[in-house]
Structure formats: C-alpha cells, structure tokens
C-alpha positions as CSV (number, residue, x, y, z in Angstrom):
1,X,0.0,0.0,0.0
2,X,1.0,3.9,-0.4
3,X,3.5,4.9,2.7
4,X,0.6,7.2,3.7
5,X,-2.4,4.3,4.4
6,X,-2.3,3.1,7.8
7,X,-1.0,-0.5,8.8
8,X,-4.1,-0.9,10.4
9,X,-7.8,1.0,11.7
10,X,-7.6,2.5,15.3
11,X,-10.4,0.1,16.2
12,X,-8.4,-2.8,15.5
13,X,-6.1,-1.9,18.1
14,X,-6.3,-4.4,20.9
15,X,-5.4,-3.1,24.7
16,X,-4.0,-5.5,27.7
17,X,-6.1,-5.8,30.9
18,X,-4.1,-3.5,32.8
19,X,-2.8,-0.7,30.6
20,X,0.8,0.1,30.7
21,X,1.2,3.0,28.2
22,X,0.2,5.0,25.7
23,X,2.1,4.0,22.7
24,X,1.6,1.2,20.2
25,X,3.5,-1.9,19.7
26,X,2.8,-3.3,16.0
27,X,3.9,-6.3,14.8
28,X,4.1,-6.9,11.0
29,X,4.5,-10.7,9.6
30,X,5.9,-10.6,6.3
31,X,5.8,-13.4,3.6
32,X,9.3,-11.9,1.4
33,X,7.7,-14.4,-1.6
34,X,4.8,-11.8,-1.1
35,X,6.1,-8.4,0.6
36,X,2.4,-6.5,0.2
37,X,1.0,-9.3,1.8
38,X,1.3,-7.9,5.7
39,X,-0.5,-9.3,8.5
40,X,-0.8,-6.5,11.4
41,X,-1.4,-7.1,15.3
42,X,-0.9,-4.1,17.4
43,X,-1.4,-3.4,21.0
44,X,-1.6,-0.7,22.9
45,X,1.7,-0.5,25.1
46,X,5.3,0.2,25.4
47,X,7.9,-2.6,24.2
48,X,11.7,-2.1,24.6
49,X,12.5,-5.5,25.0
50,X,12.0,-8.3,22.4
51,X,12.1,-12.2,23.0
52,X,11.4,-14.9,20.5
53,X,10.9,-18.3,20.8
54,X,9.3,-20.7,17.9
55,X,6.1,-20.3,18.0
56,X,5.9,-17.2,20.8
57,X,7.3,-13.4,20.4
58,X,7.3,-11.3,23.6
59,X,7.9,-7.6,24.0
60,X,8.7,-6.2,27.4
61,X,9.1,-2.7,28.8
62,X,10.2,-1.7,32.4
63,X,8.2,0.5,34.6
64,X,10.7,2.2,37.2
65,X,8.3,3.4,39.1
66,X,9.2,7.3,38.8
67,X,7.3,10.2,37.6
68,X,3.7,12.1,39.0
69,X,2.4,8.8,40.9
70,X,5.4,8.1,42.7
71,X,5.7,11.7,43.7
72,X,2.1,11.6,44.9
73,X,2.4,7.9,46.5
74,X,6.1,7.4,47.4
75,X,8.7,5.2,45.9
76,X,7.6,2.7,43.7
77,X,8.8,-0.6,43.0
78,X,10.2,-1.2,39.0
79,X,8.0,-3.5,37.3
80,X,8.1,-5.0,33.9
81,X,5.0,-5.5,31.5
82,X,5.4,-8.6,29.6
83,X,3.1,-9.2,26.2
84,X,3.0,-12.6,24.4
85,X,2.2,-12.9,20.9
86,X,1.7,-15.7,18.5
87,X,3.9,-16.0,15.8
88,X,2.9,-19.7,14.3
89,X,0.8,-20.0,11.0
90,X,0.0,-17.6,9.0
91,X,-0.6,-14.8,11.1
92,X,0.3,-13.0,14.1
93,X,-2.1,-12.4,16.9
94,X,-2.0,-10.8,20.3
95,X,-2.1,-13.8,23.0
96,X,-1.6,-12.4,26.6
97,X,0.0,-9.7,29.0
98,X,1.0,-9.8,32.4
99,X,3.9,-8.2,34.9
100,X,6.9,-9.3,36.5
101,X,8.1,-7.8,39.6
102,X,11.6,-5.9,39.0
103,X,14.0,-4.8,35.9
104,X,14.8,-7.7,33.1
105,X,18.6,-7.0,32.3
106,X,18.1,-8.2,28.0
107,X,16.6,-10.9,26.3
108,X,18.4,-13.7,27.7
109,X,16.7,-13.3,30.6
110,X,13.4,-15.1,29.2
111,X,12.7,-18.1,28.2
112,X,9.9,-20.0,26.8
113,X,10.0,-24.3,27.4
114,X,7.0,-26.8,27.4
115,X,4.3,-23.7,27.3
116,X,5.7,-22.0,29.9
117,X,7.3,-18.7,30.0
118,X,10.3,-18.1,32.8
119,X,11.7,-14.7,33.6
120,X,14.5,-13.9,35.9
121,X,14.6,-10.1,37.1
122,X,16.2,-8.0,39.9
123,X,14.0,-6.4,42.4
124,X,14.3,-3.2,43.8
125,X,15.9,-0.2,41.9
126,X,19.2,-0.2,40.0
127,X,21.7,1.5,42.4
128,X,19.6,-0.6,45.5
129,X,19.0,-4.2,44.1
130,X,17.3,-6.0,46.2
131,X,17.5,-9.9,44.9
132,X,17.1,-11.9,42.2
133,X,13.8,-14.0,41.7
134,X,13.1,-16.3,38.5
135,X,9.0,-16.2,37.4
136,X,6.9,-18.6,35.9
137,X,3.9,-17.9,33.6
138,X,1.2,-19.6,32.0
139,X,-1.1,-18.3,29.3
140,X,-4.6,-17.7,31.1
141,X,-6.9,-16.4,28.5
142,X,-5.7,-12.7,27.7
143,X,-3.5,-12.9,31.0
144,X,-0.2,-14.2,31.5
145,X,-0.3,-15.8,35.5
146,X,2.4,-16.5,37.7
147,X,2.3,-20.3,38.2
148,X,5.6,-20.1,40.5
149,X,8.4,-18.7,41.4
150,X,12.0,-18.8,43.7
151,X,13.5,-15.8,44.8
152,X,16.6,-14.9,47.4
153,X,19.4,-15.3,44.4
154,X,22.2,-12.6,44.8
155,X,20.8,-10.8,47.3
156,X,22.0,-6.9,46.7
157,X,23.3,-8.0,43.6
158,X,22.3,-7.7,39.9
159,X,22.1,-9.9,37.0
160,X,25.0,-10.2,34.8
161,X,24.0,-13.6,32.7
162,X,21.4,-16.1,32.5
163,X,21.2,-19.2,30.3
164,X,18.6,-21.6,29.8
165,X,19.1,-25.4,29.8
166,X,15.5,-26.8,29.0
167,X,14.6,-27.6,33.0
168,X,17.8,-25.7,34.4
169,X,18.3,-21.9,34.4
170,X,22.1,-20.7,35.2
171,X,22.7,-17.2,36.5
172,X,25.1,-15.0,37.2
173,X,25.2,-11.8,40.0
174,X,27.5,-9.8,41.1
175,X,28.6,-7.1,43.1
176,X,31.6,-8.5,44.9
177,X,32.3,-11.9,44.2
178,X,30.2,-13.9,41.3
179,X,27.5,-16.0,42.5
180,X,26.7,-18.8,39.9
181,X,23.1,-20.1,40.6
182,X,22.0,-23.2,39.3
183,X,17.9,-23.3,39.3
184,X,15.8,-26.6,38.5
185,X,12.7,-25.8,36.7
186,X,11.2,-29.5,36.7
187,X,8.2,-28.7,38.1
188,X,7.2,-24.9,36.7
189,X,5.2,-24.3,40.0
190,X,8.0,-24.8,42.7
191,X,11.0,-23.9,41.2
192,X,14.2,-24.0,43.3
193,X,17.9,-23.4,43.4
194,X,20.3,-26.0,43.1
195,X,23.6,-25.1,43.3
196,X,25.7,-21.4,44.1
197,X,29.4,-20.9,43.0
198,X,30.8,-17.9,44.4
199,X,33.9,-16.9,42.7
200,X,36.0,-13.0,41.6
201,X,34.7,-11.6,39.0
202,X,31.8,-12.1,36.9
203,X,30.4,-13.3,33.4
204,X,28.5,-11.2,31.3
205,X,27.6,-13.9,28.7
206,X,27.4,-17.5,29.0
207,X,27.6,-20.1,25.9
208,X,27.0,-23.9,26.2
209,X,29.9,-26.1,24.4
210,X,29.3,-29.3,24.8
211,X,29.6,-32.3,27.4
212,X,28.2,-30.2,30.0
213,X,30.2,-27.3,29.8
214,X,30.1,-23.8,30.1
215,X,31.9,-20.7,28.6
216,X,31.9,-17.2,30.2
217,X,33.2,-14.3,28.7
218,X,33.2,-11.5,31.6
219,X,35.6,-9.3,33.9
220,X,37.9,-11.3,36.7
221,X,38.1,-9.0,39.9
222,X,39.8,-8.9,43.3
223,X,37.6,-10.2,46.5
224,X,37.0,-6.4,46.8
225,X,34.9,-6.3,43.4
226,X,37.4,-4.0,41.8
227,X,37.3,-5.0,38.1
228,X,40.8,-5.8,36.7
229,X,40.1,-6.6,33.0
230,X,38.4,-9.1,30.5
231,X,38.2,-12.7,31.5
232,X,37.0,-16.2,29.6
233,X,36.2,-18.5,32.7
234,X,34.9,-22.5,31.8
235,X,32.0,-24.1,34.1
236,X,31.3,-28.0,34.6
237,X,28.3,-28.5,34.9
238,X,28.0,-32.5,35.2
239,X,26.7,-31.6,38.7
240,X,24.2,-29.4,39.4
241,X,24.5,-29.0,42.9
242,X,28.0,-28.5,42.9
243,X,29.1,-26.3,39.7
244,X,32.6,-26.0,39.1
245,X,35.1,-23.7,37.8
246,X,37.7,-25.6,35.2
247,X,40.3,-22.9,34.2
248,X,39.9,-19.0,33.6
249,X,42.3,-17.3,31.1
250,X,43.0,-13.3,31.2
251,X,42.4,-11.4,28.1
252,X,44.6,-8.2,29.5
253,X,44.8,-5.9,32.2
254,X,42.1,-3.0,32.1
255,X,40.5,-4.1,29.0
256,X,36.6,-4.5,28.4
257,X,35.1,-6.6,25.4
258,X,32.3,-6.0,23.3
259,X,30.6,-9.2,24.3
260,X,30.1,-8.0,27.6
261,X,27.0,-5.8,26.5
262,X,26.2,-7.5,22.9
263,X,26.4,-11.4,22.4
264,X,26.4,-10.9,18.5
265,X,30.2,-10.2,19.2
266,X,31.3,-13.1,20.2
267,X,32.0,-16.0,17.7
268,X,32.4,-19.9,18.5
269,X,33.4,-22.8,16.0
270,X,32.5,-25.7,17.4
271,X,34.6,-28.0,15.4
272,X,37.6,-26.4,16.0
273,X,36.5,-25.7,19.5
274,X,38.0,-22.1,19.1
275,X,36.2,-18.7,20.3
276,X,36.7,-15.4,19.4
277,X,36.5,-12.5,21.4
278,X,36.9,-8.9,20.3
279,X,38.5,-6.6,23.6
280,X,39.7,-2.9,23.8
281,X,42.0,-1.4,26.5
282,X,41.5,2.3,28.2
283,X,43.8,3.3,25.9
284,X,41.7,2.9,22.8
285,X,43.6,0.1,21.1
286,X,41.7,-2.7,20.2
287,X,42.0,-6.9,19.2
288,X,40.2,-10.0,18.7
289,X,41.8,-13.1,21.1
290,X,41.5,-16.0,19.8
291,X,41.1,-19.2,22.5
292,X,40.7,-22.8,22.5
293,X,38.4,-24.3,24.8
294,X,39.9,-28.5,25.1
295,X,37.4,-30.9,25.7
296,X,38.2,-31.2,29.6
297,X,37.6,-27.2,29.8
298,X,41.1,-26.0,29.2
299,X,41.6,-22.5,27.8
300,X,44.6,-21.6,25.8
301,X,45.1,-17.9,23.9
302,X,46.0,-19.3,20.3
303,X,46.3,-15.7,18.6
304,X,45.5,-12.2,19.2
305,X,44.1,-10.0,15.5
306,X,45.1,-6.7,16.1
307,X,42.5,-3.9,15.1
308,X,42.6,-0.3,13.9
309,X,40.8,2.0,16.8
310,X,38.0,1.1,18.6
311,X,36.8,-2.7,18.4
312,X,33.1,-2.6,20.1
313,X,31.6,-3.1,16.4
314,X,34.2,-5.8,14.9
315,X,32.5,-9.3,13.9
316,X,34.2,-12.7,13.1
317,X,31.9,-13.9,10.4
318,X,32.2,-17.6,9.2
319,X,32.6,-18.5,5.9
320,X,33.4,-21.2,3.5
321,X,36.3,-23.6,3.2
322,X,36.3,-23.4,7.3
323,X,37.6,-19.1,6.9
324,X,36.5,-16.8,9.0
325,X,36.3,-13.0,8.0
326,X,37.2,-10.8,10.7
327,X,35.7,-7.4,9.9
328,X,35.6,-4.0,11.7
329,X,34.6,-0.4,10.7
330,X,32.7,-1.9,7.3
331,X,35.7,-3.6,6.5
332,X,37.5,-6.9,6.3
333,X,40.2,-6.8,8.2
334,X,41.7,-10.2,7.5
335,X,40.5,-13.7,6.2
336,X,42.0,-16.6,8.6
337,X,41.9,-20.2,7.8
338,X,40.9,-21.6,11.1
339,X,42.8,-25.0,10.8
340,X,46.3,-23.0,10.8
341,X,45.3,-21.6,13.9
C-alpha cells in the first residue's frame, strides 16, 4: 500500500487488561515471496525489549516506578509488562499480558520451554537491588499468571548472565564476588535453586559447548569487586548442585570486550572448538583473542588479531572452506583459515 495508508484502523487496536502506556507496539508478519501481503497485530503498550521463541514473540518494557504517581504515593517498585504474541501460522495475533516484579537485564533473561514462560529479574531499583527472583507464567486467557516462582538469588546484587538449559536456568550476580546459581525448573510451580558458586569476577555472557560445559566471557576482579580486565572462565556442569570452575584465562589488564553488553560479538566454531573474542584497553587500542576451549575445559590464547581503533563493532563472520572474516569499521580486516590456527 502507499507509505501514507495506515498498517491498520484505530479500532483494531487491541489493549491488555491492565494498561501500561500510551504508545503502540505493532507487529508486522511478512511473507518476502509476497512483501504487500502484511498481516498487522498491534497493541496498545510500550515494548523495549523483544524475546522470541518458535512459536511465541514477547515484547517487554520496564516501569521504574518514577514520575507524578510516585511523587504523589512514594517510591515505587520497578516492574516489567510482559506481552506474548503468537507467531505460528499464518498470522500474528495478540495472545496475553502480564507483569513481573523488577528490571529484566536483555533478552536472555526469558525463556519459553514446554508452554511455559520463565523470567529472571532484579528487584528493587538499580543502584539498591534487592535480589534476584526467577518467574513462571502460564497463558490464562488474555493474562499471562504466575504459576511459580524462587527468589533470594544474589541478594544486593544484579544480573549479569542467565542461560537456559530446558529444566535448568544458570545465573550469574555480582557485586563483589560472582555467584553462579543453578535453578531446576522441573516442576514450573515450585521452582528451586540448586547449586551457588561464588567466585571473583563475573560473566557477562554464558555459551553452552558441549559435554556439559560452560563458557563465560566477563571481567575477573579482586575479593573487593574492583574489576581488573576481560576474562574467559569454563563451568562443569555435570553436577548441578556442585558447579565448578575448570580454568579461567586473562584477556589483559584494564580491558573490556564488546561481548560483555552485545552477544552478536562473540564467535564460537564448534569443530575447531575455538572462540573469538573482540577486547579494547582504556587506551583505545583494540584486538580479537583468539582461544581454544579443550574438551576437559582447558583455555589456551591461540592468537591475538590486532585492530585499527575502537573494536566494540568488529564481527568474526564464518565462511566457506572453514575461513573466517574478521571485519571492523565496514571492512574486512583479514580472512583466517581456522585450521592453521
């Protein structure tokens, strides 16, 4: 249609049960063999957070309690509105809504398994977190309801990483040392904490590699919680209850990486078992470490690919004939064949 029609009539804007803003959310489904053909569902509310699983989207904003009301009525709480939408068939349609107590730190904070959707969020405000407490919804009718929930993780603390394991949730606070919780989710109306690792430092993201292990890429710190640069740290996870660290390898002194705040960053090969991780120092210069993860969790620093400048937007892209492209600032910086490394 002409750039001037509307995606859809005012009337056909649905609203949740408990309004959380004025805006509109639209969702557009899009068929590329047919690009006019667009299916529209839009709901009244904010979203600044977006989830996806196969058949479910979600798209989240955070209430922090501040403005008129909480001038009025005191201090409120942070909150966060939640709205499910289908995404299977044909079309899209709006499902549910519903509201988590507390701030969700990014979209690997939820997950969807067996109909069920699980949250993990921090209460209390961000420079006074309270705890951690991981939320379990069902679809009611238009509603999404709390079906259980386990709280007291990282208390004062906020979350740094969560990954998702089917019935197991691991997360990560911090504020001194790292807590790494282990949650079982067996039963979605009683979940309950397995396991807690408390080590320095912290991971920010968390990737599965196989055989029950766990890669971290995050900051190592003193007991303190002073931060002294970028850190890869391997978890075995073989027992739930009793999560341990394998090896930790230091990525430099004062330096931060990109994966610490975007995921899309970081690369892993799997066959080669090698990961790549971009990392800057204070001082503006800039690489991509290159480590191999053994099969009993070993870490070793293969190579280091220096960059030009700052390295928060430099990808490693795989391609064909087992390269990988290592680009930054819109350009490739260097093809590497990963089985000379």
């Amino acid at each position: 249609g002409r750039i001037d029609e509307p995606l859809l009539e005012c009337t056909l804007v649905q609203h949740p049960a408990a309004a959380s803003a004025t805006s509109t959310i639209t969702v557009l489904r899009i068929d590329p063999s047919q690009p006019a053909d667009v299916d529209v569902t839009a709901v009244s509310a904010d979203g600044n957070l977006v989830y996806s699983s196969l058949d479910r989207l979600y798209v989240a904003t955070t209430d922090w309690g501040w403005g008129w009301q909480s001038l009025r009525d005191g201090e409120r709480q942070p909150t966060t509105a939640i709205h499910a939408f289908s995404v299977d068939g044909t079309q899209t349609e709006y499902v549910a809504s519903g509201t988590v107590a507390g701030t969700v730190p990014d979209r690997w904070a939820f997950s969807e398994y067996d109909g069920n959707l699980r949250v993990a969020s921090t209460l209390g405000q961000v420079w006074s977190p309270r705890e951690t407490v991981v939320t379990v919804f069902e679809e009611d009718a238009d509603r999404l309801s709390v079906v259980g929930s386990v709280g007291g993780l990282g208390e004062n603390e906020q979350i740094h990483a969560v990954r998702w394991f089917d019935e197991v949730a691991v997360i990560v606070t911090f504020r001194q040392v790292d807590p790494l919780y282990t949650v079982d989710l067996g039963d979605p109306t009683s979940p309950r904490v397995l396991g807690e690792l408390k080590i320095p430092g912290f991971s920010e993201y968390l990737h599965p590699i196989g055989d029950d292990l766990l890669l971290g890429v995050g900051q190592d710190a003193t007991n303190q919680g002073q931060l002294r640069g970028s850190q890869l740290s391997t978890f075995d996870l073989t027992e739930l209850t009793d999560v341990t660290r394998l090896a930790t390898l230091g990525l430099g002194t004062h330096v931060y990486s990109a994966v610490e705040e975007d995921s899309r960053a970081f690369t892993y090969l799997a066959d080669q078992r090698l990961a790549f991780i971009p990392v800057s120092d204070w001082s503006g210069g800039s690489e991509v470490a290159v480590a191999r993860v053994d099969d009993q969790g070993r870490l070793d620093l293969v190579t280091t690919i220096e960059l030009s400048g700052w390295g928060g937007d430099a990808r490693v892209l795989p391609i064909e004939d087992d390269r990988v492209a290592v680009v930054s600032h819109g350009r490739v910086v260097q093809l590497l064949d990963v089985n000379q490394l």
